[in-house]
Each structure stands twice: as structure tokens, then as C-alpha cells.
N, C-alpha and C positions, 0 to 999 in steps of 0.2 A: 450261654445264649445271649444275644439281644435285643431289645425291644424298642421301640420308639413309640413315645406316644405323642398325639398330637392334641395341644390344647383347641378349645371350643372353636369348631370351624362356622365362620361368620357368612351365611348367603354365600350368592357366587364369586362375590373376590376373593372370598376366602378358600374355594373349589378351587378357584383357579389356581390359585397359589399355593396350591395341595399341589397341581399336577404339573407346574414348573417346580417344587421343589425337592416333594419327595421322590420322586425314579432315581434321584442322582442320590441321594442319603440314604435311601435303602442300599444303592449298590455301594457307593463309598464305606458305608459299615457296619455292611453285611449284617442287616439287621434280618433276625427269621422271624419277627411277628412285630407288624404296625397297628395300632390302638389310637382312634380319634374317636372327640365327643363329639357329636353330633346335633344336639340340641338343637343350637341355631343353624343348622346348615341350609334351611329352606327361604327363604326370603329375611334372613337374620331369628326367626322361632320356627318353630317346628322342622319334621322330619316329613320326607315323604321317600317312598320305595327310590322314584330315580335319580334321587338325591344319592341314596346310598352303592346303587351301583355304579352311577360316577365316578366315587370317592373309592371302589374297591377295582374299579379300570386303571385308576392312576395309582393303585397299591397301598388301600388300607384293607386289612381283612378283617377288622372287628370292632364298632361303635358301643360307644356309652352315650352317656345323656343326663338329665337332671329335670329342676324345674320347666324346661318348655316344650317334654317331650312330646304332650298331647295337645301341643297346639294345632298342630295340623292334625284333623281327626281323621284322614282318608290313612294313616298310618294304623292305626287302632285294631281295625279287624285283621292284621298280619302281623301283631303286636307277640302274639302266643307262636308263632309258626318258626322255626329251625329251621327254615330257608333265609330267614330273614334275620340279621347280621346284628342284634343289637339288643342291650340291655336298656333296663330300665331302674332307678332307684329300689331298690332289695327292699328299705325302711317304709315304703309306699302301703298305705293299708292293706289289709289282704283283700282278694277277690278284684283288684286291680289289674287290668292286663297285661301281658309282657312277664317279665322272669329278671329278678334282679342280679341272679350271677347265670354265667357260661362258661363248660371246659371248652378251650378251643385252643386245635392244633396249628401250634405256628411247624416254621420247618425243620426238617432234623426230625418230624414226626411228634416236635415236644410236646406236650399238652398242658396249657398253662388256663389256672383257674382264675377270671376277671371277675370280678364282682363291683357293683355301681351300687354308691349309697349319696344319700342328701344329711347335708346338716341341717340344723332346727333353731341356730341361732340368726335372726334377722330374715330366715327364708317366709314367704306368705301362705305358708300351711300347715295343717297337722299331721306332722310324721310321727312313727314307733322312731325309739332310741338307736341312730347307727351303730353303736356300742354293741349293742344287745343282737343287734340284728348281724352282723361281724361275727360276732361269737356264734352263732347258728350256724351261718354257711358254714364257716371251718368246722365245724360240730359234723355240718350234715357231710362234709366233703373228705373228712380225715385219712380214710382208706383209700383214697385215688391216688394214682401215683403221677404226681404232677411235678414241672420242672422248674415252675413260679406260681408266686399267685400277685395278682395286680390290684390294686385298689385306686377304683376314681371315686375322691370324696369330691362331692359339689355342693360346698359350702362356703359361705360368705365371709364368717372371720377366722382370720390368722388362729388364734386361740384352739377355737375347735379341730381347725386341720390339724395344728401339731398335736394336740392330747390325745384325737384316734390313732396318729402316726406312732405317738409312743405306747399306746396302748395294744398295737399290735407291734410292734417293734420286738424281730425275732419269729414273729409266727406270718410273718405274710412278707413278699420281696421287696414290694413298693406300694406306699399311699403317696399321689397325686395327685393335687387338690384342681378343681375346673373352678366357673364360675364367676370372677371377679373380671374374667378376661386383659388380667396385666398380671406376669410374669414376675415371681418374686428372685431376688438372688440367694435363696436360703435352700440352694441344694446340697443332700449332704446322706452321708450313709452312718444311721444311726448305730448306739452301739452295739444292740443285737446283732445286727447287719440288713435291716429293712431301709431302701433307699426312701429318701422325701422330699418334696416339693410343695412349697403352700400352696403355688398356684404355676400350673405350668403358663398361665397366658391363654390368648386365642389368636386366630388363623385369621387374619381378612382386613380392612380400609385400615390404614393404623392414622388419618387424619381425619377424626373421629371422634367418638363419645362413646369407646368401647363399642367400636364399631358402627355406632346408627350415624345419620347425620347429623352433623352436630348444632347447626341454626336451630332444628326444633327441641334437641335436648335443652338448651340455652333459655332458649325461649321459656321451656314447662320450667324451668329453675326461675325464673324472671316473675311466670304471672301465675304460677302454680294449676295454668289449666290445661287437661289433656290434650297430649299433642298426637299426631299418628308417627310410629317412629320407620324412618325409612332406612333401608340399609347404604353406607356411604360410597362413594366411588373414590377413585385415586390412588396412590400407591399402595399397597399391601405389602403385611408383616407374615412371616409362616416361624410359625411359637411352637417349641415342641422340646423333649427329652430323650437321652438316649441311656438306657439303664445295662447294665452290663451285669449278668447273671453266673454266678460258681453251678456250673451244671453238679457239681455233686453235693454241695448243700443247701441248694436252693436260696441262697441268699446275696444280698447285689453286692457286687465289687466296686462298683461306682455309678456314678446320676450327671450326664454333664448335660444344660443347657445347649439348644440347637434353635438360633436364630437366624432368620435372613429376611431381607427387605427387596423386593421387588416396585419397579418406578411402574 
């Protein structure tokens, strides 16, 4: 099978550049299950419902997320509900809303296990150990018969991404790192056979400041005082991976990089 995931989609340039780019990548190669984070897809933070319908109009069928999933709080109370397309950080303390993994059937009927964790280096909060929390889901999931299992880490250093990467290396398809929203060139199918990426990048203004506008990021670097950060306009980037899955051993045969730039 395979998969495409699409790094952190940014406001609506980054929607849009969802819906000019993916119809044509899903058909060109024949991908049966598309995975974008969703995080910032509402005004560059937060999620809201018609945000994600959107995003599943132009052909994504399944969101992750990380630190700014509860910015938009009208998301919250549909946070728990199986209508509603999307995970949340697994390592999140418990009694937290939402559900940090989902089996979810791409096509061909496959059913591939997603699971969304946060790293704990540099991020602004107290999370349980991804580590730890990894080991549980495959714990709790061992008996399903699944065709992948996908991992979005959203964490901030390189370090952390590869060490979960090869800490599951062989027991999961792909760890995919979100978050830093710039695309690393260090794709590559480890020797278990678990594909990895530090950082697939993100979706939206690529003339920018990872997206915001970039006068008032400049600015908060200059006088250190808060600025409001707005999302950019102008041309947009659409960041994303294409994993290529051994349906009989559930392990990836390859991870290529899928960029394009839209004026």
C-alpha cells in the first residue's frame, strides 16, 4: 500500500494548497490513505470541524495534531466522537480529551494503526514519556491485524525524532516527525525496515516565518515584546511524503519526499 502524509497544514494557504495539490498526487500514485496534521489549519493554531471537512473534500481521510491542538476550544467537545477525524498527542495526561491513536481504514479495505505523540524536548509542557507511551499502544494493539502503523512525532529536536525512530525501528512502518515546519532531507528506511523523516515540513505562505508573517516575527526577535502572529499570504509550498508499504510485512519499502510550490 501507500500512504502520503502531509506535513503541518498552515491557515488557509496552506487548505488551499492542500486542494490544488493533493487530487493530482493521490491519483498520480495511487495512494490508499492521506494523513495531514492539522494543528495549525485554522487561522495558523487550532482546529475547528470545517476546517477538517475541507481538508477531507480535497482528500485527506485522517488528521493528527500536537501542541496547538486546543487552541481553538469550539473543537474540544467533538474531541472524543468517531465522527470526527482526528487524533491528539497519545503522551497528553490522562483525562485529556480526544484519543491519541486510531485504526483507520485506508483503501483496499487496509486498516492501518496511526498513532500521534509529542516530544518533551524544548516543547512548553508536561508530557508522559513518548517512549513509554509507544510501547502501550503496540502493547494495547498487538492482536489487530493491521497493514501499517504510522507515527506523527511532533517534536522539536532532530535528536529526539531519530532516537523514537530507532526505538521503534521494525515494530512500526513510519515515524514522521511534524512541527518545526521545514522539511529535513534525511528520508530514509531504517534497517529494521521503519521508514523516517525528522521533519516532513508544512503546507502554506513559504514567504514567511514558518508560516506567520514575518514583519511581526522580526519585530518580537528585535524588541522581545509580544507580537500578535498573523498567518502570511503569497505564494505557498505543499510539504509532504510518500511511504511505500510491503503489504505482507508490513514494513516500508521506501519514504520519498513530495514537494511543490504554488505562485
Amino acid at each position: 500500500m501507500k500512504i502520503i502524509f502531509i506535513g503541518d497544514i498552515f491557515g488557509r494557504p496552506g487548505r488551499e494548497a492542500v486542494k490544488k495539490a493533493l487530487p493530482e498526487y493521490r491519483e498520480k500514485y495511487g495512494a490508499h490513505l492521506v494523513i495531514a496534521n492539522a494543528e495549525n489549519i485554522h487561522h495558523g493554531k487550532g482546529i475547528t470541524e470545517d476546517d477538517l471537512h475541507e481538508m477531507q473534500k480535497a482528500g485527506v481521510d485522517f488528521f493528527t495534531s500536537g501542541n496547538h491542538v486546543f487552541k481553538e476550544r469550539a473543537i474540544i467537545p467533538f474531541m472524543d466522537s468517531k465522527r470526527v477525524p482526528l487524533v491528539r498527542p497519545a503522551n497528553y495526561p490522562q483525562n485529556v480529551p480526544g484519543r491519541g491513536y486510531e485504526i483507520v481504514e485506508g483503501g483496499l479495505k487496509q486498516r492501518v494503526l496511526v498513532i500521534n505523540l509529542m516530544g518533551r524536548i524544548f516543547m512548553p509542557m508536561h508530557l508522559d514519556c513518548p517512549f513509554r507511551a509507544a510501547d502501550k499502544i503496540l502493547e494495547e494493539t498487538r492482536h489487530e491485524q493491521l497493514a501499517a502503523i504510522f507515527v506523527d512525532f511532533h517534536a522539536e529536536t532532530t535528536s529526539e525524532k531519530m532516537a523514537l525512530a530507532h526505538y521503534l525501528d521494525g515494530r512500526v512502518t513510519a515515524v514522521v516527525g511534524t512541527h518545526t515546519h521545514v522539511p529535513t532531507a534525511d528520508e530514509r528506511v531504517l534497517s529494521g525496515g521503519t521508514a523516517f523523516q525528522s521533519d516532513a515540513g508544512f503546507t502554506g505562505p513559504i514567504d514567511s516565518v514558518i508560516g506567520a508573517e514575518k514583519k511581526g516575527i522580526i519585530e518580537h526577535f528585535l524588541s522581545q515584546m509580544p507580537v500578535k502572529h498573523e498567518v502570511a499570504s503569497g505564494p505557498t509550498v505543499f510539504n509532504s511524503c510518500l511511504i511505500e508499504v510491503d503489504d505482507k510485512t508490513r514494513k516500508a519499502v521506501s519514504i520519498e519526499r513530495l514537494q511543490r510550490y504554488f505562485n
